[in-house]
Steps between C-alpha positions, in 0.01 A plus 500: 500500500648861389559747738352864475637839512701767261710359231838651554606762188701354250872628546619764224710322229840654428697358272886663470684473150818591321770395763701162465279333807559444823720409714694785345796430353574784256411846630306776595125405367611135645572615847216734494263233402647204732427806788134539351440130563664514817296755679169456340365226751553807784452812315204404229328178657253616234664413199622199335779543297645313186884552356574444160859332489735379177494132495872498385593685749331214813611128394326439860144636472348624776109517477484742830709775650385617834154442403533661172395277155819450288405450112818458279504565114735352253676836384844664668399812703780704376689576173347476199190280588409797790248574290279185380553434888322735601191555229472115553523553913229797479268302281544232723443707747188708401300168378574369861224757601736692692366798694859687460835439299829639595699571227866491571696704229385598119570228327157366413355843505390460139235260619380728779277700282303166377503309818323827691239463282419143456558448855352550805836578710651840593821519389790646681837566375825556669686654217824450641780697406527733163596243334566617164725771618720236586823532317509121427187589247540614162299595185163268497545321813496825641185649324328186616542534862385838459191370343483289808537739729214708349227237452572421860471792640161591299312218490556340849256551799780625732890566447789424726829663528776402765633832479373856508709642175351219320166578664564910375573306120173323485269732609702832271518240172189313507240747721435203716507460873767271631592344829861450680513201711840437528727169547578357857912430591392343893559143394832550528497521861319187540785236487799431754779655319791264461811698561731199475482508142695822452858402533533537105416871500695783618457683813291815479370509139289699352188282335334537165212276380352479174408380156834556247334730267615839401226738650612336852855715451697186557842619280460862716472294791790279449680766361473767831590192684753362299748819560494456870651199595463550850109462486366124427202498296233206499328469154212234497343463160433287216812546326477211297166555310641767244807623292449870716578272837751250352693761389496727785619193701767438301620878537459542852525162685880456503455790765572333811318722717191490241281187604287451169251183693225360300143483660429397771142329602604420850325721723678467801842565303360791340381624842875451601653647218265828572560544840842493473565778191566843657287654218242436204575623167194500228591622156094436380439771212124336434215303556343641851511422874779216411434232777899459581495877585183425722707194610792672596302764684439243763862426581721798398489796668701694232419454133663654199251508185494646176311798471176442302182604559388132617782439746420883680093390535608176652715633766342823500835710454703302779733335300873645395396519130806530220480549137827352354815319569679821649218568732482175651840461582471827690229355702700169572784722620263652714328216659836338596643821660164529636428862413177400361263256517094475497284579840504215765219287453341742187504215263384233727187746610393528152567151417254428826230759382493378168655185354371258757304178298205552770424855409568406111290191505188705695501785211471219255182331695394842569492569117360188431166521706497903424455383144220277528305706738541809285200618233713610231258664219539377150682189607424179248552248698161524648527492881512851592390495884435107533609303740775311267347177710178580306614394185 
């Protein structure tokens, strides 16, 4: 014999696409996502979430992640199938009946237009950095991402940025509103550091970490450094994955106080490795609020950065900023002398304020449900004001 009473309200259906899955094992959209999953069971008990992950990319297939749905598709997340991975992961997606769709990046963005109005999501797009100002894009490769950019900023139902000057480029190119929710750096505090793994490096280093591509600054980097042998630099990159690293290895790692490392996935070494250096250096020229600057704000309490636009808005002007080669070797003369150096504990408070995964992950939920709730006149997809459970 049934049992009376009010049938609970079906859970809101998110489904998050465009990142390599989780556990994350490639970047910033992985770690973001992999923090999603994490804190959605506490933060939004209300929704039920499902991750889109590259099959290639998880021999051992998962079907959960703290709660979440894992669904895997046949395609490489990055490179050049980014973009059949995901159109085919927001069709997927959208046909799934999902109430919202996070959209990680522009790479499917063409599809965006058609999926808003055959389906019945809301569509939300993180667009990332500017991509196509990147200096790795040329000619049509760069037009398209500009194409991306656009469609995604006009034709989804809300826009993320992780930084405010990318925020400031939305809204002044495309006359829509847009949204910073930045990245969070605290899981680097979470494991036991393991200091015992050090006795390879040098004693008080100064720590870089970062993809090996050209906007990072590595050659000014390694070239301030490289003239003063009395300072050990530790380099952590990919260094291997193109002719711009191999060769800039070859150049600069028969330096003996130059430590050139390859990455590093160990947490608890990295942890080490971080508390140790005596300062940060971040030569980022693009992209946004770059989650190893976020990461570093956790840990170092002086940080050298390149001065952009994106690195000022993510440590709101407390960084010592430098512009070329000559300027940051005046600035590592400084800091080891000790005549300058940031404000005790100024990067740390920001980092505490702002790039924390809890407060990240509750704008996100907060988003989510402010969408659905929301009467948006003129809006196709047919709910406006409906209880998405109605459906």
């Amino acid at each position: 014999m049934g049992t009376s009473g009010t049938k609970a309200p079906r859970r809101l259906r998110l489904s998050i696409i465009g990142s390599v899955g989780v556990p994350g094992r490639y970047g910033g959209f992985e770690t973001l996502v992999e923090n999603l999953a994490v804190l959605a069971p506490g933060l939004a008990p209300d929704m039920e979430l499902t991750i889109y992950c590259s099959a290639r990319s998880y021999p051992q297939r998962a079907a959960t992640f703290h709660g979440a749905k894992l669904r895997y598709l046949p395609l490489q997340a990055n490179g050049a199938q980014s973009i059949p991975y995901d159109i085919l992961s927001l069709a997927a997606a959208v046909l799934s009946r999902a109430d919202v769709v996070l959209v990680l990046g522009v790479s499917g963005a063409v599809a965006i237009p058609l999926f808003r109005r055959l389906g019945g999501a809301k569509i939300v797009t993180n667009v990332d950095g500017i991509e196509w100002k990147r200096e790795k894009w040329r000619g049509v490769s760069r037009w398209i991402l500009r194409l991306s950019e656009r469609l995604a900023a006009r034709h989804s139902h809300a826009v993320i940025a992780d930084n405010d000057h990318i925020a400031a480029h939305i809204r002044n190119s495309y006359g829509v509103d847009c949204e910073t929710i930045a990245y969070g750096g605290d899981h680097v505090l979470a494991p036991e550091a393991d200091p015992a793994r050090l006795h390879d490096l040098p004693a008080r280093y100064a720590l870089s970490i970062c993809r090996i591509e050209p906007e990072n600054n590595v050659r000014m980097i390694l070239e301030a450094f490289a003239s003063r042998p009395t300072v050990p630099l530790v380099l952590i990159g990919n260094w291997a994955a193109s002719d711009y690293g191999r060769d800039l290895r070859k150049t600069f790692g028969t330096l003996p106080h130059l430590c050139l490392l390859d990455p590093i996935y160990d947490l608890a070494r990295l942890k080490a490795i971080r508390q140790q250096a005596r300062f940060y250096v971040h030569g980022h020229s693009a992209g946004g609020t770059n989650p190893s600057l976020v990461e570093a704000m956790q840990v170092h309490q002086d940080i050298v950065a390149f001065d952009c636009g994106f690195n000022r808005a993510t440590t709101e002007n407390g960084a010592l900023f430098f512009q070329d080669r000559d300027a940051l070797g005046a600035l590592i003369d400084a800091l080891c002398t000790g005549s300058v150096g940031c404000a005790a504990g100024a990067m740390k408070d920001v980092a505490d304020r702002r790039y924390t995964w809890s407060v990240v992950a509750t704008r996100y939920f907060r988003l989510v449900r402010r969408l659905l709730d929301e009467k948006r006149p003129g809006d196709p997809l047919g709910f406006e004001g409906k209880d998405p459970a109605s459906r």
